[in-house]
N, C-alpha and C positions, 0 to 999 in steps of 0.2 A: 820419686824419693829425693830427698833432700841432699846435695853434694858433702853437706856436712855432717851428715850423717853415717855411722859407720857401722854396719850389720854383724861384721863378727870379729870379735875382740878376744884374745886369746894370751893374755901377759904371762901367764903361767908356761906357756910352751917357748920350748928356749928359744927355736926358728921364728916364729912369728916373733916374740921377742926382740929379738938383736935384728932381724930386718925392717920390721914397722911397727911393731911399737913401740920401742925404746921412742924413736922421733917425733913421734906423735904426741906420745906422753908429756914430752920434755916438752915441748911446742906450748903444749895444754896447760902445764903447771910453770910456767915462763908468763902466760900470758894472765894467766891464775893470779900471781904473784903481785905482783902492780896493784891491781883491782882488790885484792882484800889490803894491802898497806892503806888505798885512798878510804876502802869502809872502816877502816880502824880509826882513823884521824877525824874524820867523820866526826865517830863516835866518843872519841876522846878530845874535841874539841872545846867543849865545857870543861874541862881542867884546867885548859888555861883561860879564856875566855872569863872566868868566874873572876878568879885572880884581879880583875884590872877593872871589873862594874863598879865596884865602892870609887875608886879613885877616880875615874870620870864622870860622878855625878847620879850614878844609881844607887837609891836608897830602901838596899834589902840591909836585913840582919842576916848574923853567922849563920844559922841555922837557915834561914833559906837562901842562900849563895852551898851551903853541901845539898838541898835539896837539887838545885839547879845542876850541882857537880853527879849527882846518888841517880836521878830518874831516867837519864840515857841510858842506863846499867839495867832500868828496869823494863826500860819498854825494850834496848835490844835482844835483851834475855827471853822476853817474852817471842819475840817477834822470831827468835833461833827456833822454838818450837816450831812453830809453822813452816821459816826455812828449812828446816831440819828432811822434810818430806817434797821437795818443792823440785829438787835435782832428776829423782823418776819417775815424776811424774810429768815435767814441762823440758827436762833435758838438761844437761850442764851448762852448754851454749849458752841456748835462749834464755835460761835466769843469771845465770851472771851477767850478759849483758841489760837486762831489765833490772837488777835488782843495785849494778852499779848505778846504772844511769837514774835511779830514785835516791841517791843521793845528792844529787843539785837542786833539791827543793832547803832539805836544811842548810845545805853551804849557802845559800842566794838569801835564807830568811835571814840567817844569821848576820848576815852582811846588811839585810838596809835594817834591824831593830834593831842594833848596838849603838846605830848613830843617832838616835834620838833618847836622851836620858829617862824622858817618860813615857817609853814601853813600859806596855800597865807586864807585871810579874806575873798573871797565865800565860799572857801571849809569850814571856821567856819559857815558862813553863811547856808550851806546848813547841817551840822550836825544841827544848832540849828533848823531849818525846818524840820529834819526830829524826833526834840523831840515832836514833834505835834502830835507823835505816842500817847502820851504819854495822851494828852490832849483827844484827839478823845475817850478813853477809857470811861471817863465819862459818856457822852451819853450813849453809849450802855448796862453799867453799871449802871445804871438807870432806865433806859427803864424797864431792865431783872427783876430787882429786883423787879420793880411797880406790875408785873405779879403775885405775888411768895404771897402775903399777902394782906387782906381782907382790909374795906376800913377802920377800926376801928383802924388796925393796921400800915398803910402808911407809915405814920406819923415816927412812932421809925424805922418803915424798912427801909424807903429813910433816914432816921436821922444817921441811924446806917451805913448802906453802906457810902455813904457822908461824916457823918463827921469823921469817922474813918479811910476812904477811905483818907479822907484829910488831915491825917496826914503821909500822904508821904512829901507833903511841908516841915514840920518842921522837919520831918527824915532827908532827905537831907540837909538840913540847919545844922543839927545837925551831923549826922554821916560824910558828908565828911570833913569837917574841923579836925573830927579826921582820919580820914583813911591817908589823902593827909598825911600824918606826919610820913609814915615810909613805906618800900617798902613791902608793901602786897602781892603783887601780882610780886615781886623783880621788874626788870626794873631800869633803870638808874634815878638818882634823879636829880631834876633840880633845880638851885641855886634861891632863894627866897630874893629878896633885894627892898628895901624900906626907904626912906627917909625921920625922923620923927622931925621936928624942927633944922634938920641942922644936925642931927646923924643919919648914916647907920645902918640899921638893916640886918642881913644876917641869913638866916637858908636854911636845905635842903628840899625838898617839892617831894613829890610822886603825882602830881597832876593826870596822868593816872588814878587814883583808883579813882577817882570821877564819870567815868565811870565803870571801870572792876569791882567795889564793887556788883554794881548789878544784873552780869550776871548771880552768881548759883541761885540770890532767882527768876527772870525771870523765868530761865529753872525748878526749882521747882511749881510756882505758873501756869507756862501752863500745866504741866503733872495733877497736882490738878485738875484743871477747864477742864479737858479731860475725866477723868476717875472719877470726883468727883459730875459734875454737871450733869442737867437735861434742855433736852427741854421741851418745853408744846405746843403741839399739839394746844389750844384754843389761844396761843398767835401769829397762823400763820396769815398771814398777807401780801400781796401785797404793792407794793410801794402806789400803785391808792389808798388801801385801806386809805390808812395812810396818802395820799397827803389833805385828805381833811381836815386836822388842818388849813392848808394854807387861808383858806375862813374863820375858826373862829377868830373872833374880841379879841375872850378869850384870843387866842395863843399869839398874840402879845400885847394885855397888858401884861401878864405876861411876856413874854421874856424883857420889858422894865423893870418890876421890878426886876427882876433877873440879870441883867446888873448893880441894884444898892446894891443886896447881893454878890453874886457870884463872880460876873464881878469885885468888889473891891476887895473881897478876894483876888484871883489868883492874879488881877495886883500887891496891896499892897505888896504881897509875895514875886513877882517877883521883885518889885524895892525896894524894904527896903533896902537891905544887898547896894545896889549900890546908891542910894540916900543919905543914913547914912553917905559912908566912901564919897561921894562929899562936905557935907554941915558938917561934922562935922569929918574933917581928921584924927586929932586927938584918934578916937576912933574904933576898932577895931568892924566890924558890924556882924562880923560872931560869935563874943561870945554870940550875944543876936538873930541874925535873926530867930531861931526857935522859939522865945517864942511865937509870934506874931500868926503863921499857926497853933502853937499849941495850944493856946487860944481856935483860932476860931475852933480848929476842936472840939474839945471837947466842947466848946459851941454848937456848930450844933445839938452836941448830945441831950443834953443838951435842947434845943429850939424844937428838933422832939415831947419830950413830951409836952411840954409847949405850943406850938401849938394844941395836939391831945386835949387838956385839955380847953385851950383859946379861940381857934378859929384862926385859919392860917392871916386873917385882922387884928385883933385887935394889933396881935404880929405885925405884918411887921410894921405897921403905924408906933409904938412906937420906933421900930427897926432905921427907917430912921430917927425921930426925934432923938434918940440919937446918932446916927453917925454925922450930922449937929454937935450938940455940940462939940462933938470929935475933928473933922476936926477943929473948930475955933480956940481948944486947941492947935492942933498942929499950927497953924498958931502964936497965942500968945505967945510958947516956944519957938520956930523958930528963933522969934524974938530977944525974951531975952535969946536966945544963951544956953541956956538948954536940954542939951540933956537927961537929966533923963525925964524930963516934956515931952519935945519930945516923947522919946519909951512908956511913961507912956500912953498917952494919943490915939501911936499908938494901944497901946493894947486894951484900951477900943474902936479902931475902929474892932480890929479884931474881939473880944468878939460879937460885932451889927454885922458882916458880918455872925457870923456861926449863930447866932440865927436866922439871915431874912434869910440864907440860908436855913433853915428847915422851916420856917414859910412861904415860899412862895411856899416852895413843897410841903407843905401841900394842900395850897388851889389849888394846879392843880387838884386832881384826885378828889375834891368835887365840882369844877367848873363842870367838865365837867359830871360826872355823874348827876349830878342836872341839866345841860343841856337835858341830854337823858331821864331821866327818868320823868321829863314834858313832853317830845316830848309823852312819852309812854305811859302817865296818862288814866288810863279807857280802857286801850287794853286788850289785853287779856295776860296769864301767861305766854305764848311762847313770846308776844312782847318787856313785861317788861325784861326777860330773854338777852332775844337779846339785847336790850339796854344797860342793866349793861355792856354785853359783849363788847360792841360797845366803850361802856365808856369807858372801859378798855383800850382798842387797842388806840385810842386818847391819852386820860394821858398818856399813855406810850412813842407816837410820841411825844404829848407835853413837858413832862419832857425831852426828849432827845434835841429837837429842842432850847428850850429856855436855858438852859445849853448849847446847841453851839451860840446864841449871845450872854449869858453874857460871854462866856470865853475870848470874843475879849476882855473884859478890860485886860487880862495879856499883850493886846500889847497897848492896848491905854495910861494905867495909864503909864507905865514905859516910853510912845512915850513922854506923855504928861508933864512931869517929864523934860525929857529932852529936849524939844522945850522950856518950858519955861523957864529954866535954860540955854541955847542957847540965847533967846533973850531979857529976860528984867534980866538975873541973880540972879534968885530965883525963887523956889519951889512955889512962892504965887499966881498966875495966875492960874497955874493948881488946885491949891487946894479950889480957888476959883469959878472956872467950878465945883469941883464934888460938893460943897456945892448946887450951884442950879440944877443941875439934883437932887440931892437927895431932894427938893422941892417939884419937879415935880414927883416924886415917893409919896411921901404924899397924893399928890393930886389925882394921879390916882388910889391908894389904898383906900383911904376913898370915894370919888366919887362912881367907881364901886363895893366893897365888904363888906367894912367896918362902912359905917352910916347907916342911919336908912332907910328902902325905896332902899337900894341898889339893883344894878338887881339880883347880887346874892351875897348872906351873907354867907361866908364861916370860 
């Protein structure tokens, strides 16, 4: 048997608890950590990366520079489904260390096709597909960590992985703007030219390091997650096991409110830096695109207690009400041609995305145990036992599953962005679809968990 592997896991019992699993866990979601920040950045590397192709010599249109920002959104999204199952069946370990270490194929492509102008537009196509590496990580990183801590503590454990995890977004945002600015990694520089009111702007630009920046922390953070992490034994699991989320009603409400935390996160992330420099040319979008991912990660954090404290409903409700608001804001500066109002108001969307991002992971793994543990009621102490255990293996499928549809907003928002910017010439069409999906999140959130008489009050 494997040193790393550990037979019996017990978070729910106070003693095993506070003598060996507390450290272990902490060890587990420490090394967690790191490793979904680098898959995020990964995957949000084409937000900024996009930004800078027109200017040194690539000649795409609007519309496909958001294609290139929209389709990591979609292959990651897709690719969380199959994550989603990937943790009990090959172990938490062994796929996070396999599933980081397959992100040094997009960082490394990215790095030698940027230096040459005429990369034909599949082969970008197909790097920005294969940052779905990047995306898919979530799931599985989720999953792992739901395993690792008791039900008291979820809440700060998915808060902490998540939103810490989330601030790869705004690393990237943040560090490549500086990297691209001088040869890192040497390589040939490529001439940066731009057109602002009738004057040429000219500098030299290292854009290769937008990918090569992250290949030593990759090959660091897989060797961590090799030799640092832990299977568990109790989190093994068949696909059949785990297929049967697909029948709960549970699974997919919540994947539809997680499409209006989540799912705006990732997209908004993805299309700021690229919607900014469209509607507001003038202003350079990459000095500001990290605040936004940054906000909301550290809000997530931020929201895992405020949930554990609140109750996982009550936040989310309040959550999407104040994002409606938000959105109107930005609609209102839009208008009056303000861009401080503008970033002002995206922020307070981001802040409502990391908070319902933790408040709606909250209520996944007290849905479902309060599922099983009615089923259990008046059994006997081997049945309730099995139950929790059952519960567990679920929350875990479902935290992975619903984190793979809301990821498709990173390809919807920034599609939707640009469709409607294509046909009626303005951002206000699309911004007016998320206002009433996030309605329809209200409604489904207070209906099923949140009033009085709900089926389940979490």
């Amino acid at each position: 048997m494997s040193r790393y592997l550990i037979s019996t896991w017990e978070p729910e019992v106070p003693a095993f608890w506070h003598s060996r699993g507390k450290p272990t866990a902490s060890r587990n979601l420490w090394i967690s950590i790191p490793a979904l920040m680098l898959a995020f950045a990964i995957w949000m590397v084409w937000s900024v990366v996009v930004v800078n192709l027109p200017a040194i010599g690539f000649k795409y249109s609007t519309n496909q520079l958001f294609w290139l920002a929209a389709v990591p959104g979609l292959s990651g999204a897709t690719l969380r489904i199959f994550y989603s199952f990937m943790v009990p069946i090959f172990g938490g370990r062994k796929w996070t260390a396999i599933s980081t270490a397959s992100l040094l194929i997009p960082a490394l492509g990215i790095g030698f096709a940027v230096q040459d102008p005429d990369t034909s537009y599949p082969t970008m196509l197909v790097l920005s597909l294969l940052c779905g590496f990047g995306g898919g990580n979530f799931a599985s990183s989720m999953a792992n960590i739901s395993f690792f801590y008791p039900k008291a503590q979820k809440g700060y454990a998915l808060g902490m992985n998540a939103g810490l995890g989330n601030l790869g977004v705004s690393a990237v945002q943040f560090v490549v703007p500086l990297v691209i600015t001088f040869a890192l990694f040497g390589g040939e520089a490529q001439t940066w030219t731009k057109v602002v009111k009738g004057a040429a702007a000219t500098k030299q630009m290292w854009l290769q390091n937008a990918g090569f920046v992250w290949v030593p922390f990759i090959i660091v953070s897989t060797l961590a997650a090799w030799f640092g992490m832990n299977d568990l034994a109790s989190a093994k699991a068949s696909f059949a096991e785990q297929a049967v989320i697909f029948k709960r009603k549970h699974n997919w409400l919540m994947c539809w409110l997680y499409v209006g935390t989540f799912g705006s996160f990732i997209g908004y992330s993805a299309a700021f830096p690229l919607l900014t420099s469209t509607l507001f040319p003038q202003v350079n979008p990459l000095q500001y695109a990290f605040v936004g991912p940054l906000v909301s990660a550290l809000a997530r954090v931020a929201g895992g207690f405020i949930a554990d404290k609140l109750g996982g409903a009550r936040v989310t409700v309040w959550t999407f009400v104040c994002m409606i608001l938000a959105v109107l804001g930005v609609l209102h500066f839009l208008h009056a041609g303000s861009f401080a109002g503008f970033f002002g108001m995206f922020l307070v969307l981001f802040a409502c995305t990391g908070v319902g991002n933790a408040s709606t992971f909250r209520m996944i793994p007290v849905i479902f145990l309060t599922l099983h543990q009615r089923a259990a009621k008046g059994q006997s102490e081997g049945a309730q036992a099995q139950a929790v255990a059952s519960a567990n293996k679920e929350a875990a499928a479902v935290l992975g599953f619903t984190s793979a549809i809301a990821a498709y907003g990173a390809f919807f928002i920034p599609k939707s962005y640009g469709t409607s910017i294509a046909l009626t010439g303005s951002a206000d069409a699309a911004l007016w679809c998320f206002i009433g999906f996030y309605v329809t999140c209200i409604a489904v959130t207070w209906w099923f968990y949140a009033r009085k008489g709900a089926e389940i009050t979490c």
